[in-house]
C-alpha positions in Angstrom: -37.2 -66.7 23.2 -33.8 -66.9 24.1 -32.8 -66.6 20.7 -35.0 -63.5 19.4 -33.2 -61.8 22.2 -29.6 -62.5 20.8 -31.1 -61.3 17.5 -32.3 -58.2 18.7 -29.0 -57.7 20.9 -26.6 -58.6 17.7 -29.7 -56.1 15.8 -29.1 -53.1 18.1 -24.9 -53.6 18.1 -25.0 -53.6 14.4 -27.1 -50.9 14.4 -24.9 -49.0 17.1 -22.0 -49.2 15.1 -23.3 -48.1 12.0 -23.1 -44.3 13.5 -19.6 -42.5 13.6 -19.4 -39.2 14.2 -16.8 -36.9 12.5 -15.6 -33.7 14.3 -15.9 -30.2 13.1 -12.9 -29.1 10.9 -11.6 -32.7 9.5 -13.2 -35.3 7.4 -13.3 -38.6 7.7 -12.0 -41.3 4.9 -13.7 -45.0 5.0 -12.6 -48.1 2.8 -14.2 -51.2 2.2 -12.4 -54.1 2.4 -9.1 -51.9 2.3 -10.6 -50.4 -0.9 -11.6 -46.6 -0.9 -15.1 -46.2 -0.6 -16.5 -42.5 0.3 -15.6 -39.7 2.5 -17.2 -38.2 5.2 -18.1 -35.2 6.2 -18.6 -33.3 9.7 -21.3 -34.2 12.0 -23.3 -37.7 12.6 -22.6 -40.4 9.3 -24.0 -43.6 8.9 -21.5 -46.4 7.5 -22.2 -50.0 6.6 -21.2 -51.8 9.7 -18.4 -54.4 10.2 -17.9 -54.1 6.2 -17.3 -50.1 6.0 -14.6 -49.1 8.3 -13.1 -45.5 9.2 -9.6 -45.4 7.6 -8.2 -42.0 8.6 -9.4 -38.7 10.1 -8.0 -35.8 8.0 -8.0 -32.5 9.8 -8.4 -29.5 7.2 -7.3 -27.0 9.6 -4.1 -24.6 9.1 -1.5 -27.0 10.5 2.3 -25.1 11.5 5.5 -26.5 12.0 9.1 -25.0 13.0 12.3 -25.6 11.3 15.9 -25.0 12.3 18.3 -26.3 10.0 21.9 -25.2 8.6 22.4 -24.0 4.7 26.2 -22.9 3.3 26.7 -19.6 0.9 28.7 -20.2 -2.0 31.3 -18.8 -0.3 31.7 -22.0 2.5 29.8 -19.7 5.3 27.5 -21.4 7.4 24.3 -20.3 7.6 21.5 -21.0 10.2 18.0 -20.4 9.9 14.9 -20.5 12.0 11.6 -20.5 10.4 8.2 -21.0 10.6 6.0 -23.5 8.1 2.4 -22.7 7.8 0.4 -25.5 5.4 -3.4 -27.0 5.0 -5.2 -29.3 3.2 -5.5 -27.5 -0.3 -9.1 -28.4 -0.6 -12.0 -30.3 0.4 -12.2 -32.1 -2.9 -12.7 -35.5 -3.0 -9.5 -36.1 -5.4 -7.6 -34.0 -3.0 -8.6 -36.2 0.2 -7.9 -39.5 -1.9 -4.3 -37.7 -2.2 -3.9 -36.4 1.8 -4.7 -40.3 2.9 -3.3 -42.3 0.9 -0.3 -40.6 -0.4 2.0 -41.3 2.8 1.5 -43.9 5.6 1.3 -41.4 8.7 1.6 -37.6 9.1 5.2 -38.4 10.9 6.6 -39.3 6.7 4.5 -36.7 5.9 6.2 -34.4 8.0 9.5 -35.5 7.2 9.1 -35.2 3.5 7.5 -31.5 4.2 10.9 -30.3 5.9 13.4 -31.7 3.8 11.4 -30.5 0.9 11.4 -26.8 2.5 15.1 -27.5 3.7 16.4 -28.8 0.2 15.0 -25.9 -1.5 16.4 -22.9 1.0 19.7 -24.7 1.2 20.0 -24.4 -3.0 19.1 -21.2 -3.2 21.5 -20.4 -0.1 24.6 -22.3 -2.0 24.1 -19.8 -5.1 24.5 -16.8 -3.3 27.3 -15.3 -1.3 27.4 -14.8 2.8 27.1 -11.0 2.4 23.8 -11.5 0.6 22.6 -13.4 2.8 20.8 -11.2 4.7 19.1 -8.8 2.5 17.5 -11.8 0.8 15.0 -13.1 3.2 11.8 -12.1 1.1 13.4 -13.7 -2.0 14.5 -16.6 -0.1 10.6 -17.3 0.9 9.5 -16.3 -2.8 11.6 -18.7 -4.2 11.2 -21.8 -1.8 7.5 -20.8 -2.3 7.5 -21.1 -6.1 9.6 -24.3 -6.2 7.1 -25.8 -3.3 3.7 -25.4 -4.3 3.5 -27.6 -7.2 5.0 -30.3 -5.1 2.4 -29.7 -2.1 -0.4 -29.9 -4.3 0.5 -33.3 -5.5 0.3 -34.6 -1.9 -3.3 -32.4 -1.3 -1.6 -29.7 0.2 -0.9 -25.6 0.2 1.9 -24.2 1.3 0.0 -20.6 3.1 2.8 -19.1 4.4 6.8 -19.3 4.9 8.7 -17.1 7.7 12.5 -17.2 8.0 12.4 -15.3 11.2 16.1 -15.8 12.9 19.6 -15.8 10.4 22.5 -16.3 11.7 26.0 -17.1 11.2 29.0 -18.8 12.6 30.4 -16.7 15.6 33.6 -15.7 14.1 31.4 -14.4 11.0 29.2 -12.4 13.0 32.4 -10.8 15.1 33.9 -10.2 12.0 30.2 -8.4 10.3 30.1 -6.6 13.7 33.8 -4.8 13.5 32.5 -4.2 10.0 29.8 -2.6 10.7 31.1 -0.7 13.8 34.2 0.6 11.3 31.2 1.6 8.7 30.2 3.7 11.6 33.0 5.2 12.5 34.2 6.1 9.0 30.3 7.7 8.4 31.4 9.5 11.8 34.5 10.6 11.0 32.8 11.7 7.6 30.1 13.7 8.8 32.6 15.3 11.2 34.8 16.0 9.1 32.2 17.9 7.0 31.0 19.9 10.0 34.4 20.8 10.5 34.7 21.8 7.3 31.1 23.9 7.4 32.2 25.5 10.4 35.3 26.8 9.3 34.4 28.5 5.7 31.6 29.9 8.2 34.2 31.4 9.9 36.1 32.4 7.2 33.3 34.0 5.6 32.4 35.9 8.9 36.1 37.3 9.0 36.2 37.6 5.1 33.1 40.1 5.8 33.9 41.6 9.2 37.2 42.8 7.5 35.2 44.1 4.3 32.7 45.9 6.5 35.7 47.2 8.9 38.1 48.3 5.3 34.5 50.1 4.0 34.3 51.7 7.6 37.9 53.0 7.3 37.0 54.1 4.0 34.2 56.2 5.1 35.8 57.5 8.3 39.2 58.8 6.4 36.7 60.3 3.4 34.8 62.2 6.9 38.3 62.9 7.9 39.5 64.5 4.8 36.7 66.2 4.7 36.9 67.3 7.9 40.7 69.0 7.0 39.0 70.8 3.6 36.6 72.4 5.7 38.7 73.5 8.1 41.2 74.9 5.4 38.4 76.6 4.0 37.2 78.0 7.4 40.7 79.0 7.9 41.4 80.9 4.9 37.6 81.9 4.8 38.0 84.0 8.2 41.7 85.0 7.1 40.7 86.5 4.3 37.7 88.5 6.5 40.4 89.4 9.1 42.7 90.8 6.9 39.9 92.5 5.4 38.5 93.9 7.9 42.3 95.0 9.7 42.8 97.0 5.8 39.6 98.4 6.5 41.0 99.6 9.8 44.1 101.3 8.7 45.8 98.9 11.2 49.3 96.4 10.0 47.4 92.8 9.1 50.7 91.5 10.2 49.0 91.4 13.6 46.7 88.5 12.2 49.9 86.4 11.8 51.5 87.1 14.9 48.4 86.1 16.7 48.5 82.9 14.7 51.6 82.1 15.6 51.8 82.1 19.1 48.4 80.8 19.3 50.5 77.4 17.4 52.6 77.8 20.1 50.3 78.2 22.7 48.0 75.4 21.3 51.3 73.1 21.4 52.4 73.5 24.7 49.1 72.7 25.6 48.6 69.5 24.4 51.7 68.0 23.2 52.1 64.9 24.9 55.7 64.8 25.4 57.5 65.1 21.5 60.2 68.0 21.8 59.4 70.7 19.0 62.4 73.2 18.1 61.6 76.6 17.3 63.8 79.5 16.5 63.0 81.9 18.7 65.0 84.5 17.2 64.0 88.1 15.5 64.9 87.2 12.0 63.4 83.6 12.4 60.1 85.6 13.4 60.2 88.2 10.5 61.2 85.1 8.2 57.9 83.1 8.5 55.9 86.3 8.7 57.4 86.9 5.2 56.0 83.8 3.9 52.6 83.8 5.8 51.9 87.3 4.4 53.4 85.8 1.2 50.4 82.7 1.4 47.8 85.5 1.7 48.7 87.4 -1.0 49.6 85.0 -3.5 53.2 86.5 -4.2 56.4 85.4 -3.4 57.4 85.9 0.4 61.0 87.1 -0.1 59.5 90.1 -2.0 58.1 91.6 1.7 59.8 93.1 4.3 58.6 93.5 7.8 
């Protein structure tokens, strides 16, 4: 009795062992007397016990990893970058789980290989290219590292998802020296677009006082044709009632002389009045007097003044 029990013990431990369960989002790799033998999948899996053993648990889950590591510019300028390494297993193939196990003795040489790899092929695409171009070329840096890395990866099982670069920076004197760069940029952009304001501003100007002064010369045109016209019709008035004066004083039987004398010290009159403080000689004597009625009555009739006497 004694012994059925050890049989049915040693029975239920062999049959205990024979379960293993895998989790949920890795699969499980078993050998046989260090010999690959099957792999497992996730959930409950029966194994040959004491013969079949579980070798490695292999998780298929998006794995990331950071990277910070210096690169120099073919121009000797040191370059540091921060990124960010996304990777997974590449499949759940049974050739590509063979390659995930057995391929490197732990994930820390896998890991190692992975981000020198990365580094190796940022820092030769860095050393082709000079510090100024540096920066603009973040998306071709990842395109490139990404092309040059996924053949590699899928050797080892893996898939390289994504890449982020997401800091670049440079020595401190470089990045003074970029910053008085850009600051001058923007000063000379400033000085620039001032400069063209400026330059706005004043052919406005000029083209305000180029038209003020047309529209005051066309106003000074028209106001010395009003005045002009103004004197012609007041000549014409003038010599209009004249004429119907001296008319009217032959009609009368009466000396049109008279018209004249009126005239003229209405002149004189109108003078005193609103002279404004010019001196104006007149010869107030009797032959002045017939003199310019001689050449008023002279105007009136046409004829020559020095052929009337008073």
């Amino acid at each position: 009795m004694p012994t059925l029990y050890i049989i049915l013990l040693v029975a239920l431990f062999l049959v205990l062992i024979s379960f293993t369960t895998v989790q949920q989002g890795t699969v499980a790799v078993t050998t046989i007397f260090g010999k690959y033998n099957r792999m497992l999948n996730p959930g409950l899996n029966v194994k040959i016990p004491l013969i079949e053993r579980v070798f490695k648990r292999i998780s298929i889950q998006n794995r990331s990893v950071e990277l910070e590591f210096q690169a120099v510019t073919i121009d000797q300028a040191n370059v540091y970058f921060k990124s960010m390494l996304l990777f997974s297993v590449h499949s759940q193939g049974e050739e590509t789980i063979k390659n995930v196990a057995f391929k490197f003795i732990d994930d820390k040489n896998l890991m190692q290989a992975l981000v020198r790899t990365i580094e190796g092929s940022i820092r030769a695409y860095v050393a082709s290219k000079k510090q100024s171009e540096v920066l603009g070329l973040r998306r071709e840096i990842v395109e490139d590292v990404k092309d040059q890395i996924d053949h590699t990866l899928d050797g080892w099982g893996y898939h390289l998802i994504d890449l982020q670069i997401n800091d670049i920076t440079f020595d401190e004197a470089i990045m003074k020296s970029m910053s008085q760069v850009v600051a001058s940029n923007n000063l000379k952009a400033a000085a620039e677009n001032e400069g063209q304001a400026l330059l706005i501003t004043k052919t406005k100007a000029a083209e305000a006082e180029g038209n003020a002064i047309k529209i005051a010369a066309e106003a000074e045109r028209q106001a010395a044709q009003l005045r002009g016209q103004g004197v012609a019709l007041f000549r014409e008035e003038v010599a209009k009632g004249m004429s119907q004066a001296a008319r009217e004083m032959q009609q009368a039987d009466m000396d049109t002389s008279v018209i004249l004398f009126t005239m003229w010290t209405e002149a004189i009159k109108h003078f005193a009045e609103n002279g404004t403080g010019n001196v104006i000689f007149l010869d107030g004597s009797a032959e002045s007097m017939q003199r310019n009625f001689q050449q008023m009555m002279g105007i009136l009739k046409g004829s020559n003044p020095n052929d009337h006497t008073a």
